[in-house]
C-alpha distance (Angstrom), angle and dihedral (degrees) to the residues before:
residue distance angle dihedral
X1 . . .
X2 3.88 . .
X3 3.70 96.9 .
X4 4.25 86.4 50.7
X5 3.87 97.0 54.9
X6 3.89 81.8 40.2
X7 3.80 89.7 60.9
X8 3.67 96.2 41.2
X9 3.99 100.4 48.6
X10 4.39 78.0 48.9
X11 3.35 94.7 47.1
X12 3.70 93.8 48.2
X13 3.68 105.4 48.6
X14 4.05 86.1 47.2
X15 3.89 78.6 53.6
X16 4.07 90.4 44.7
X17 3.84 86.5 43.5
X18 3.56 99.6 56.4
X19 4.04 90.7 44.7
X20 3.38 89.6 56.1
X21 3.45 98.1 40.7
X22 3.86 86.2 59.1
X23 3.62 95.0 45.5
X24 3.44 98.2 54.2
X25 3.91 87.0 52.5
X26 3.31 99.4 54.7
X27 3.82 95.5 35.8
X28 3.89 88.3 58.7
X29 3.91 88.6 86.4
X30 3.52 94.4 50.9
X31 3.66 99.0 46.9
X32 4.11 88.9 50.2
X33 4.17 86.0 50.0
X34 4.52 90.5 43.3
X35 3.87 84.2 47.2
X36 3.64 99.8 54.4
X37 3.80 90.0 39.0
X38 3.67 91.0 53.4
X39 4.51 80.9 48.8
X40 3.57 87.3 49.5
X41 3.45 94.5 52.4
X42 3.80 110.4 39.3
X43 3.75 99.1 100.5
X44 4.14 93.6 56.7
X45 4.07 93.0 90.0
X46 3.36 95.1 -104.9
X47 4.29 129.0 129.9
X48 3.64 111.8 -108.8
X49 3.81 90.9 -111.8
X50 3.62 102.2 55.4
X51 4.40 92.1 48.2
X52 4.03 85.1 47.5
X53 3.64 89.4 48.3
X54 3.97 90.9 48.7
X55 3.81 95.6 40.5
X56 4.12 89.7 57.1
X57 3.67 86.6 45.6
X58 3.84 87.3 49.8
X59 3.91 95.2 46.3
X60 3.68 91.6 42.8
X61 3.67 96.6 61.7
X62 4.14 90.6 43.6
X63 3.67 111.2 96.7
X64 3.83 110.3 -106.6
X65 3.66 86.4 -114.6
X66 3.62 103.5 57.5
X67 4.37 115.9 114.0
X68 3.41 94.7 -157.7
X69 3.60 127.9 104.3
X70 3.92 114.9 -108.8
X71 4.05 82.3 -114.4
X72 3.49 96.7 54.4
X73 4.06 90.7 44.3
X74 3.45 99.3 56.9
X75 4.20 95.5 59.1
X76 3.84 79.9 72.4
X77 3.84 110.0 41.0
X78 3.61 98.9 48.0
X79 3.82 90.1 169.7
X80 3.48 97.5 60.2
X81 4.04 89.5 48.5
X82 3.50 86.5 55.2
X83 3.76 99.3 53.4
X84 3.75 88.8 44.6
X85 3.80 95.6 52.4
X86 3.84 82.7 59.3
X87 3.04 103.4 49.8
X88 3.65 94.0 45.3
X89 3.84 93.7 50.9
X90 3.96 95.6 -122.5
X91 3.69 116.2 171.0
């Protein structure tokens, strides 16, 4: 019985392992795009929390195709800015 649980609590952090290794791969982008947002953005009287907390809203709702920067996004999809400003608590 100790042998099986050994096996499973192996076999699952390989398994958590590899998801995270992916994750972190493809979250690179993002991160690189939420960072330069939150640059963008650090003159506009807001905490550094609450604009990284709107810029991943921002990037989450661009299409993981998009090329342009989340600052440059948001002049066209005013909605979405909205709905991020909310939920980011900007003032």
């Amino acid at each position: 019985m100790k042998v099986m649980r050994s096996m499973l609590i192996a076999g699952a952090l390989v398994i958590g392992f590899a998801f995270t290794a992916s994750t972190v791969q493809a979250g690179a982008d993002d991160v690189a795009w939420i960072n330069k947002c939150v640059k963008d953005n650090k003159r506009e009287g807001q905490s550094e929390g609450t604009v990284a907390v709107y810029c991943s809203c921002m990037n989450g709702k661009m299409s993981e195709n998009e090329t342009l920067s989340i600052t440059a996004w948001e002049k066209s999809h005013p909605a979405e800015m909205a709905e991020c400003e909310k939920e980011a608590g900007w003032k």
